[in-house]
N, C-alpha and C positions, 0 to 999 in steps of 0.2 A: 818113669821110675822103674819098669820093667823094658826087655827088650822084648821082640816080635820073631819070632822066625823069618828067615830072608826067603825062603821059600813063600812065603805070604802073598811077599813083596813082587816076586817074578813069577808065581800066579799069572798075577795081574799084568804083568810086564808082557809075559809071550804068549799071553793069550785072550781073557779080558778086553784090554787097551794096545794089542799087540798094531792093528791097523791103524790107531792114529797116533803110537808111538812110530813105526817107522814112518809114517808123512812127517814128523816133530823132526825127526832125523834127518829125512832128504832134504826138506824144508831148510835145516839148519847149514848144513853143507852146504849147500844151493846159496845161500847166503853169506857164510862165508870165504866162498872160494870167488864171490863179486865183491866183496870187502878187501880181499889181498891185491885186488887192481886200484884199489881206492886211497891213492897217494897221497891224498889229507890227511889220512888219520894213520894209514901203515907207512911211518916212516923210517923206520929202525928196521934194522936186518932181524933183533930181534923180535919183532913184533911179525914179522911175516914165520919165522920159525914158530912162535908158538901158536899161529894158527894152522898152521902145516899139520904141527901135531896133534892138536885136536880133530880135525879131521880126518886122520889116518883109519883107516877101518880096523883094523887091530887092535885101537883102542877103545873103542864101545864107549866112547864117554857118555853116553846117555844112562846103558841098559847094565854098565860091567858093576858086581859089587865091590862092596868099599874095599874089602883087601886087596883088591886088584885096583882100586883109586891108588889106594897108600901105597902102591908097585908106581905108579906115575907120577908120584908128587918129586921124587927127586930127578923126574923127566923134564917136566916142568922147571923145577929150580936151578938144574944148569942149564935152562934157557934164562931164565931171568928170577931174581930169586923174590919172595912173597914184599919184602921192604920194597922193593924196588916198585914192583906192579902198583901195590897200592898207594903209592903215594901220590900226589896232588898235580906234581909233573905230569903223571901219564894217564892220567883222571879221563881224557877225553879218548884214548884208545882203549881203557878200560869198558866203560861208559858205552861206549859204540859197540864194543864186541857181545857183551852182556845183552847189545840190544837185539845183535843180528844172530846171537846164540838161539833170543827168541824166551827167554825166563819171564818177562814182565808179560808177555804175550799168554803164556800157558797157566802164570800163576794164578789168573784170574776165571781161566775159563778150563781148563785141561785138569789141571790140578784139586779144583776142587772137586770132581767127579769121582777122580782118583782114588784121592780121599778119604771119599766117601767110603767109596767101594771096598777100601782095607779097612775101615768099620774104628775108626780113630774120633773120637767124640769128647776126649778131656786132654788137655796139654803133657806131651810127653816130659816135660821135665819136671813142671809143681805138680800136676796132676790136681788142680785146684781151681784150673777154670772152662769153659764148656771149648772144645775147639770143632767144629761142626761144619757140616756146608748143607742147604738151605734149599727148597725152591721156592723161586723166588718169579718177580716180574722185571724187566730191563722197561721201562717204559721212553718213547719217542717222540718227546717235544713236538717233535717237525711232524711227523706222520701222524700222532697222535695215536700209537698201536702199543699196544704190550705185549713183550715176546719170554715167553715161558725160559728161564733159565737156572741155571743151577751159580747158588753165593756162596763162595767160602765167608766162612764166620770165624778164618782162624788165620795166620799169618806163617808164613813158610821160613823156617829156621832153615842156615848153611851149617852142616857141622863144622867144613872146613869153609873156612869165609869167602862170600865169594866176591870180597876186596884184594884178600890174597890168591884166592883160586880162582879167578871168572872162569876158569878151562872146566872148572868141575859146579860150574854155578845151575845146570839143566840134569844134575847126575841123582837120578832120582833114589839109591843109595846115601847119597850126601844131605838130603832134603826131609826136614821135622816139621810136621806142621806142629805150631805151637800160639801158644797166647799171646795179643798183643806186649803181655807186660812181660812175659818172658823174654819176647826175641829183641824189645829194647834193649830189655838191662841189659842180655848177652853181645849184643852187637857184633863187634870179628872176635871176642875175646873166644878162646879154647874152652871145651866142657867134655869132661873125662866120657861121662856117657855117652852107650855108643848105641842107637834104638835098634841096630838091626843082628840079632844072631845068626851069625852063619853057619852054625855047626847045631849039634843035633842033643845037647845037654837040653836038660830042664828049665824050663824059659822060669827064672826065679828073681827075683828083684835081691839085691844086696842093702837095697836101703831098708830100714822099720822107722815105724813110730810107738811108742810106748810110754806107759803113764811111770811117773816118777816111782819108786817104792812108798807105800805110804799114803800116795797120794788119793786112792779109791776111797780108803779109810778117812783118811779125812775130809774128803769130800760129803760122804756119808753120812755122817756126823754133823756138818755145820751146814750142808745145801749150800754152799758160798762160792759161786765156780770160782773165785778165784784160788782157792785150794787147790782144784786141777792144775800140774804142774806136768809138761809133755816133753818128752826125750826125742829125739830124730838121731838117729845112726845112719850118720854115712861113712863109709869105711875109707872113701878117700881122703876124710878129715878127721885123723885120728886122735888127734888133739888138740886144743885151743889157736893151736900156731894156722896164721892165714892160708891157704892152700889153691894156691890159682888152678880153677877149673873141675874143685869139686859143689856138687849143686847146694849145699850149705852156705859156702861166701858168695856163688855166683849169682843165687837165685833168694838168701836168706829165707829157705824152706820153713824151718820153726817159726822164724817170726809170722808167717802164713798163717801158720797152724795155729799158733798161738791167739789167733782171730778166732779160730774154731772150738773154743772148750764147750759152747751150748752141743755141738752135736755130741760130744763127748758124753755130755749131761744125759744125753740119748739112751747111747750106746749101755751107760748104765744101767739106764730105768728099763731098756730092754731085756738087760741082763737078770733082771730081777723078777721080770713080766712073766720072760718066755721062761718059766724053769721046766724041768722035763715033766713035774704034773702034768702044769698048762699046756706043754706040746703035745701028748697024749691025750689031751680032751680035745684039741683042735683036730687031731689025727681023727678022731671018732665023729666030731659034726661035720668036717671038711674031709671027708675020705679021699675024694677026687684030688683034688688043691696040695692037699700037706702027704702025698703018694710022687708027687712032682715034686723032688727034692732042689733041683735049681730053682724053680718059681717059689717054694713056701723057705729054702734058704735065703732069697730074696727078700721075703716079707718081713721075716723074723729078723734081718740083720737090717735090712732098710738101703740094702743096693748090692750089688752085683758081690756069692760068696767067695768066688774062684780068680785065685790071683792073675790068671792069665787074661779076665777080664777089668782089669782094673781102667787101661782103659777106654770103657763104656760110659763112666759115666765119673765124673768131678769129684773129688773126696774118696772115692773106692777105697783105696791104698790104706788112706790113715783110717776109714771106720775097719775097715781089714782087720790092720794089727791090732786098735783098740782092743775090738771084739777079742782076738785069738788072745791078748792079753790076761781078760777076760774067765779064758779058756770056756767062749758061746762057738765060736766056729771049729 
């Protein structure tokens, strides 16, 4: 629900993971360019062009950002257009290239290091469930050994599908890690948000959550969550009418949220807790602690205050707005 600076991203890209990104690379090529003599599966004159063009070194399909993707997609498409590729006819050259691209290979073992390492820990689109990678044990039947490894805990989104795109199915620009139940429902269908900012504005979310007018007060009043009445703005769905590909129909955000009114119930009681009295008497017994405004912002809100952290951790976003609702943060 927020974007990430793309610098983050290529960080990690040319330097971090920069040596077993380019083995991912030569590795791929290497395998590609033994797939183009393999007249099983490259039978079409098209099929040999668009391995041609992913392999061109100009085109960085691994390491290039996505506006320089969305520079290729109409490179690709007058090679053969997204209907075409993913349909069921050419399933087995799809299938095969995706394998020699090497994605199923890395998504399990490369990927979640990655991952980790860009510090992504709740689903970029609900932001409602943990997405995480792990260490963990691989354990060995036969040998009987266990060998120390790192588990992703989260499921790797295509922005652009990589039924229509397999050329851009390893482009780790194009690549969300997200929650199982997200990258279901989405499947190849389009979703407006884009995780990665490549320019140099204020990394700010467009989406909020907020309580109905009205609704605090009467929550107040009867203790009855079901009084709590929760708003989600998405600006790509401006109104009632369906809107393919904003995260309200694709992903039924509110209805989420609308699981979540006890933390609400929270957000309240905290708001009532922490009033600036009480936060000047804890400033006085906890000097050290509440002198650390990220860590006793923390405490006082009940999870990370800073929008750019949302996220860190499952829920952020919506106790966020609550809270600023509020007017605690």
């Amino acid at each position: 629900m927020i974007t990430i600076f793309s610098a983050e991203l290529e960080q990690l890209i040319t330097k971090s993971f920069k040596t077993e990104i380019d083995t991912q690379e030569a590795d791929m090529i290497g395998r590609l360019n033994t797939l183009l003599n393999d007249k099983t599966v490259v039978k079409l004159k098209w099929h040999e062009k668009y391995i041609q063009e992913i392999i061109k070194p100009a085109n960085k399909i691994i390491i290039n950002k996505f506006s320089e993707l969305e520079k290729l997609m109409p490179v690709f498409d007058k090679i053969v257009s997204p209907i075409i590729i993913s349909s069921k006819r050419h399933k087995k050259f799809r299938e095969r290239l995706l394998k020699e691209m090497g994605y199923s290979d890395n998504r399990s073992k490369l990927y979640a290091r990655f991952y980790r390492a860009l510090g992504l820990k709740a689903c970029v689109y609900c932001n409602a469930q943990l997405t995480v990678a792990v260490d963990a044990e691989s354990y060995d039947k036969r040998k009987k050994t266990a060998t120390a490894v790192v588990s992703a805990k989260f499921q790797v989104d295509h922005h652009l599908a990589k039924s229509e795109y397999p050329c851009f199915s390893v482009s780790y620009y194009n690549l969300y890690p997200v929650c199982a139940t997200c990258n279901n429902i989405k499947r190849a269908n389009p979703v407006k948000f884009k995780l990665y900012n490549e320019g140099t504005t204020p990394n700010t979310s467009v989406y909020s959550f907020a309580l109905k007018a009205g609704s605090q007060a009467k929550y107040e009043l009867s203790l009855d969550i079901n009084d709590i009445e929760i708003i989600f703005t998405d600006p790509d769905k401006p109104n009632a009418t369906y809107v393919l590909g904003s995260l309200t129909d694709t992903f039924d955000i509110k209805g989420i949220y609308d699981t979540q009114k006890d933390v609400v119930e929270e957000v309240i009681l905290r708001s009532r807790i922490y009033n600036d009295s009480y936060k000047q008497t804890l400033l006085t017994e906890f000097p050290k602690l509440f002198n650390m405004s990220n860590l006793s912002d923390r405490v006082l809100l009940g999870t990370y205050a800073d929008s750019e952290d949302i996220h860190k951790r499952p829920l952020t976003k919506f106790i966020q707005d609550i809270a600023k609702g509020l007017n605690k943060v």
